[in-house]
Each structure stands twice: as C-alpha cells, then as structure tokens.
N, C-alpha and C positions, 0 to 999 in steps of 0.2 A: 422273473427269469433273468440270469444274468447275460451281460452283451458279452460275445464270444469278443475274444485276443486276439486281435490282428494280428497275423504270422509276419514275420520281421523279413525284409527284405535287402538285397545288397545289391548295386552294380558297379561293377568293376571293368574299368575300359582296357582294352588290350587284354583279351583274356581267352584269346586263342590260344595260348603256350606260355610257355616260363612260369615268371613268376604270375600273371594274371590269372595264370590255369590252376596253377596249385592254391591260390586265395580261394577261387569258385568254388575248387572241391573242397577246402579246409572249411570257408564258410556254411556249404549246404552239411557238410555234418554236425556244423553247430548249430543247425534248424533252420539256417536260412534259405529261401527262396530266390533266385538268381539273374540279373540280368547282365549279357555278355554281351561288349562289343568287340567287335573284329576291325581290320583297316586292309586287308589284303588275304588273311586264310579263310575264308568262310569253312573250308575243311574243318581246320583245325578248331574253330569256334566251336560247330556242331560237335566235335568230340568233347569238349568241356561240359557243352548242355547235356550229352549223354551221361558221361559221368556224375552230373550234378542230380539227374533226373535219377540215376542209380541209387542213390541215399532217402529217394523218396523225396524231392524238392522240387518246385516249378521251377524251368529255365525257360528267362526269353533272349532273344539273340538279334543283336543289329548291327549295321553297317555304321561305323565313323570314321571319319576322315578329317582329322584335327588340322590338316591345310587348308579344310575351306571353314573357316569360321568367318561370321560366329555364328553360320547356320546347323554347324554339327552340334554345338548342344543343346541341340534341339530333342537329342538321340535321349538324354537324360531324362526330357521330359514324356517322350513316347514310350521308353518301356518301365519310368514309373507308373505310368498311367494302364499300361498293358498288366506290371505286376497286381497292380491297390495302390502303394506306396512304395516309399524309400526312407531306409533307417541307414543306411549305409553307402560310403560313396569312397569307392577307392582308385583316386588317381595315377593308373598305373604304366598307361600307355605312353610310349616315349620314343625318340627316334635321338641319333649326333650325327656326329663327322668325327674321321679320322684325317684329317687336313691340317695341315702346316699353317698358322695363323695367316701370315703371308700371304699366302694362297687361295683363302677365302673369300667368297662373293658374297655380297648384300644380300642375295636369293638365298644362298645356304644360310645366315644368320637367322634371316626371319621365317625360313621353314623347319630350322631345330627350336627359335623361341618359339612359334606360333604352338607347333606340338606340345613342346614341355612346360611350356609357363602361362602361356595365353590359352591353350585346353583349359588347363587344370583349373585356371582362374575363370574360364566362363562355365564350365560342367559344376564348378565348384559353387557361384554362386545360384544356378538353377536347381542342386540340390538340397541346400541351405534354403532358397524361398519354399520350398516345397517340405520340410522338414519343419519349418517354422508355422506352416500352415497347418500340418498334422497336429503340432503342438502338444510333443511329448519330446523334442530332443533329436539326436542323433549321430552319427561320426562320418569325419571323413578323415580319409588318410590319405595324404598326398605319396607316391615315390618319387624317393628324389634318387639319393646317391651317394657314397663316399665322396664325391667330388661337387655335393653341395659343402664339402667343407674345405677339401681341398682338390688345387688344380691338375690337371693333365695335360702335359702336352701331347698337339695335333686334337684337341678335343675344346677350344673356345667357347662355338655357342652351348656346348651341351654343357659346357661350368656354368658358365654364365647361368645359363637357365637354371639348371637344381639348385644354385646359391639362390636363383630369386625365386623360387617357388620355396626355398627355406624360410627365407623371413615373409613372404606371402604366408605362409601356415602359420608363422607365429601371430602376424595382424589378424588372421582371418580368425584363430585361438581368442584375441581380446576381444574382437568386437561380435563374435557369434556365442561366446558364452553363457550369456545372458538368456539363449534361447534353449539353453539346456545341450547346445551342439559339441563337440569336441573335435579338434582338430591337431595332426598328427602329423611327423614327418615319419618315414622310413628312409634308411638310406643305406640300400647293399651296396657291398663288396664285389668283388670279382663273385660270379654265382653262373653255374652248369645251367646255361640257357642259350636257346638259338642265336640269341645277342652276339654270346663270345663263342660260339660254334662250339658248344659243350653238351647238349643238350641228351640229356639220358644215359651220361654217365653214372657209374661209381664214383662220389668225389674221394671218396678215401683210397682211390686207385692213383687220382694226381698228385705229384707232389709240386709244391706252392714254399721252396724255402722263405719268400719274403713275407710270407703272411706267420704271425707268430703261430696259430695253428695248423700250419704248416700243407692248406689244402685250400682247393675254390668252395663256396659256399652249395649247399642247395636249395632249390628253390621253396622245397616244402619247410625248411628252417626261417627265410622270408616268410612265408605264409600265417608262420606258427605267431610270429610277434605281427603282425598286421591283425590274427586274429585275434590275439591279446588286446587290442588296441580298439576293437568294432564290438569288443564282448563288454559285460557288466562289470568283470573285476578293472577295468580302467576308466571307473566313473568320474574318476578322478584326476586324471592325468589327461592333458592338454599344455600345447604351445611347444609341443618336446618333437626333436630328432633324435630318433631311434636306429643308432650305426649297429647293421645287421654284417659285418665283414672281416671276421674273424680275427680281428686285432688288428688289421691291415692301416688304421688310421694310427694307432697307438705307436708305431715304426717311428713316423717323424724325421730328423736328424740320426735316428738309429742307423733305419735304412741306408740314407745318403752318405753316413760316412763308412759305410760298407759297398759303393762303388768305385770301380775297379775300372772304367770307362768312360766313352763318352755316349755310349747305344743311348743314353736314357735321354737325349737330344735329338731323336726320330722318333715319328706317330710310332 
C-alpha cells in the first residue's frame, strides 16, 4: 500500500484583506490548505477562510499581534500543528508611519520594527525549524516593499525595516538552503489595498502618471508572483527580491528631474 501525500500547506500572516487575502485565495486554488492570521479584522479573516474553504481547501484562522513578541509566534506553531504541517510561510503582515523623521518616538520606531523585521524574523525562524523537521523542504516569502530598496519620506521605521528584512531574506536564503528551504522577498508598489485606502477598485480606472505603467498595482498581481515563488516551478530560485510595482522603482533620477516643486518634502 502506498503512504498517502501530505496535502501542502500555507500560513500567511495578515491575511484579512489586501494582499494577505488574495495569497490565501491564489494559494488554496493551487491545492493548498490555509492558515490565516488576523491582528484586528477577525471579520475580515473569517471571509478569507470562507473563500479559501470555497475551493475545497481547509482553513484555520488565528489571532497575532506582532507587538507582543516573541509570544506571537507562537501563532505559527499552533496552526501548523492545527493544519499537519507547513510547507509555506508568507510574511506578510506589516504596519509604518507616516511622520516626519523629526517627529518620531522611540515607541513608534520599535513598534514599526517589532511588526515588520522582528515578526518576520521570529515566525520565520519557527517555520524553518518546523520545516526542517518535516524534512522535505519548503518556502517562505518575506513582504517587504519597493522601499526595501528605496526610501520615503515621513516613512523611516517602515524603510528601515523592509531594507532589513531584505538582506534578512537573503541570510535566511544562505544558510536555510541546505535544508531544501527557499527564501524570497516580494516587494510591491503602490497596490489597491486598505493600506493606501484603494481597496476594491478598478486599478485601470486610476491614473498613476509616475508609475511607467501608468496605474497602482493589484493585489491578485502580488499574489500571482508570491505564488510563483511557493509553487514548484521556483525550485530554484532563492535569496532574490521580487519588485512587483509597475516600473515604479525603474523612475530613479527620471522621476526627480521631472519635479516641478517642493510637495515631495511632506509625508
């Protein structure tokens, strides 16, 4: 008798809305089984699990709250343990500031890094021992940002952080290799999400002159290369950021010597 195939599993944090929601669903269509976390919609989570469960896929659904570590990644280990396993781990949940460097408190600092660099890095490493334990492999995919490469003003901790959780993904690439793991940045663009108060648009309704393709991204376009990245044709590929922002990085000096003011000196 042969041993039945473990059905592949994914958890993806912040995956009440935006981009978290459209991974969950892109993922359960590509067979995987789901675990969601939330940090304030539980609403919104529960419609993910529904949707996920529409495809014919388990969904489980928990509470994190990336401010109080390092007890929340705890959450990675509860509903791998709820699913069977974990093959997939997508760090997606994020918070910034829009504040004038100036401005800025100690408490804001370390509650944009705790979120986006200090999550990622402890969910990251409890999916990792738990994947090596399985002992067949597996991926995570960090999101970071167009501004893990470059900065924004009124937006410090939040550079900060997606620049360190960049080359975090490339260390966590060298030395998790070995284990069959692969590890990934993503890093959108401006994208039709609650973030930037776009959520459920048309994006081909906005127009975006500064982006070469000439609109904000959406979210299931994000979803599409994260799912590239957790599937089999990317067996191969690790240690890489993956700018998902419509040319928006490719601007450079372009953009700049096409201001006409000084707005671009205000959050």
């Amino acid at each position: 008798m042969s041993t039945p195939v473990a059905r592949r599993t994914a958890l993806i944090t912040g995956a009440d809305s935006g981009i978290g929601r459209a991974t969950a669903v892109r993922l359960a269509e590509a067979g995987l089984d789901i675990g969601i976390t939330w940090h304030s919609d539980e609403k919104g989570a529960e419609e993910t699990a529904e949707e996920v469960r529409a495809h014919g896929r388990r969904a489980a659904v928990a509470r994190m709250d990336l401010t109080r570590l390092p007890g929340a990644a705890d959450t990675v280990d509860e509903l791998s343990a709820e699913l069977g396993r974990l093959d997939v781990l997508v760090n997606n949940a994020g918070t910034g500031t829009m504040t004038p460097y100036l401005d800025l408190t100690l408490a804001d600092l370390r509650r944009v890094l705790d979120v986006d660099l200090a999550g990622p890095f402890l969910c990251g490493q409890r999916a990792a021992r738990r994947m090596i334990e399985q002992g067949d492999g597996g991926r995570i995919v960090n999101i970071t940002s167009v501004h893990e490469h470059q900065p924004r003003v009124g937006a410090a901790p939040y550079c900060a952080a997606k620049a360190g959780l960049g080359l975090l993904t490339q260390t966590m690439a060298l030395e998790l290799a070995q284990y069959g793991i692969t590890v990934n940045a993503v890093a959108p663009g401006e994208i039709a999400t609650p973030m930037t108060g776009q959520e459920d648009i048309d994006v081909h309704t906005v127009r975006r002159p500064g982006i070469p393709l000439g609109r904000p991204g959406d979210a299931r376009e994000v979803a599409a290369v994260i799912a590239f990245l957790a599937g089999p044709d990317a067996s191969y590929v690790t240690g890489a950021s993956w700018s998902v922002d419509g040319g928006m990085l490719r601007m450079g000096p372009h953009a700049g010597s096409h201001l006409t003011g000084d707005e671009w000196r205000r959050p």
